[in-house]
N, C-alpha and C positions, 0 to 999 in steps of 0.2 A: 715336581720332577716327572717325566716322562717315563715314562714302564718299556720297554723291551723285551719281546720274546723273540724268542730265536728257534725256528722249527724245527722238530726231528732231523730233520731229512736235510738240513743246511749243511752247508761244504760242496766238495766235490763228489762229481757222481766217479759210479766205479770205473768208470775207464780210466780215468784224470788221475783216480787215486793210484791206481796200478801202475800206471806210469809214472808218475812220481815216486811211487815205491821201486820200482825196476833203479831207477837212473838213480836213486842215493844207494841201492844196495851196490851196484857199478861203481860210483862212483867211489865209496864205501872199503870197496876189493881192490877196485884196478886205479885210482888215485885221480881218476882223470877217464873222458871218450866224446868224441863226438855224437851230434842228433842230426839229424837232415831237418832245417827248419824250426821253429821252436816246439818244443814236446807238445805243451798244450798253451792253451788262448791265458796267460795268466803272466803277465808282466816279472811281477814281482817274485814270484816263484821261476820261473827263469832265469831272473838273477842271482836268483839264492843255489841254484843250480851250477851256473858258471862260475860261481866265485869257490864252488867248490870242485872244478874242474871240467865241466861240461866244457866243450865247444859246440856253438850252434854254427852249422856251415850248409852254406845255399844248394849245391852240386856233391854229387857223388865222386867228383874229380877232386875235389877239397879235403875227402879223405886220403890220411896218408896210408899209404901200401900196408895192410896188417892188420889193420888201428882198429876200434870197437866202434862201432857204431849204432845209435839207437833211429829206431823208426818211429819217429812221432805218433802220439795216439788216433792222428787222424788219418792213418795208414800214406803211404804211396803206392804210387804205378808198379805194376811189372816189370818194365825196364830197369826202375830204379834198384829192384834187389841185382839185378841180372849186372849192373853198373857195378853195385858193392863186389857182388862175389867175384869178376873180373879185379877187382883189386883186392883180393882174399882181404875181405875186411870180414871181421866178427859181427855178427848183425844180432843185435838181442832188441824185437820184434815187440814195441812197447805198443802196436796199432789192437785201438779197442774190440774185444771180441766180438762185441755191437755192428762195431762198422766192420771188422772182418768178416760178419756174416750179409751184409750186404753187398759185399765185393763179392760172395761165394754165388748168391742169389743172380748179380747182375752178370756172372761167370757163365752159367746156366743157363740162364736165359740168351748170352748171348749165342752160346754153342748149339742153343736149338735153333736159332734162325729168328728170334722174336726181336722186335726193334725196342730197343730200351732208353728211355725219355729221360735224364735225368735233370730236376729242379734245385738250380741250389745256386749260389756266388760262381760266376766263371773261374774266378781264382782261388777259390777257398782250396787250403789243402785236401781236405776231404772229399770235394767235389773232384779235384784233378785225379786222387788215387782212385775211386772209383769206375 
């Protein structure tokens, strides 16, 4: 028989895990809320999430007037909070502290005037919130 270890460090890292904890405590409370997009890159745990009330929905306009809304761990654009709060949505801000700090970094750098490259998927979520 084959031997199996399984590393310390196996699972999800802490942003994944934070957010995943965010959206079952929501869910947990308020019975039910929307995500912009899926939380994080993991199938099955997405499903495990809607079947306990999550909505995943593509546009800020897909939230209803009021409604919770979580922000995926791989953050979004400015506009898009500016989109929520125009429709008083509750926004619990599940984007990784990780990648929040590099939307601060490319923030700064944009506002001194430096041109900023970024390298990544043209589509990826996280490349678009940055």
């Amino acid at each position: 028989m084959n031997k199996f270890i399984i590393a310390d460090s196996a699972g999800f890292c802490f942003g994944v895990s934070r957010s995943v904890d965010m959206a079952n405590e929501i869910l947990g409370r308020e019975g039910g809320c929307y995500c912009l997009g899926q939380l994080i890159h993991n199938d099955d745990v997405v499903r495990s999430l809607e079947e306990k009330g999550m909505k995943v929905v593509d546009e800020p306009e897909q939230v209803p007037e009021g409604a919770t809304v979580m922000i995926r761990s791989h953050g979004v654009p400015k506009a898009v909070y500016a989109a929520l709060e125009a429709r008083n949505a509750v926004i619990a801000d599940a984007t990784c502290p990780k990648v929040m700090r590099i939307h601060k970094i490319v923030k700064k750098a944009s506002e001194q005037g430096r041109t900023v490259v970024i390298i990544g998927m043209k589509h990826h979520p996280e490349v678009e919130a940055i």
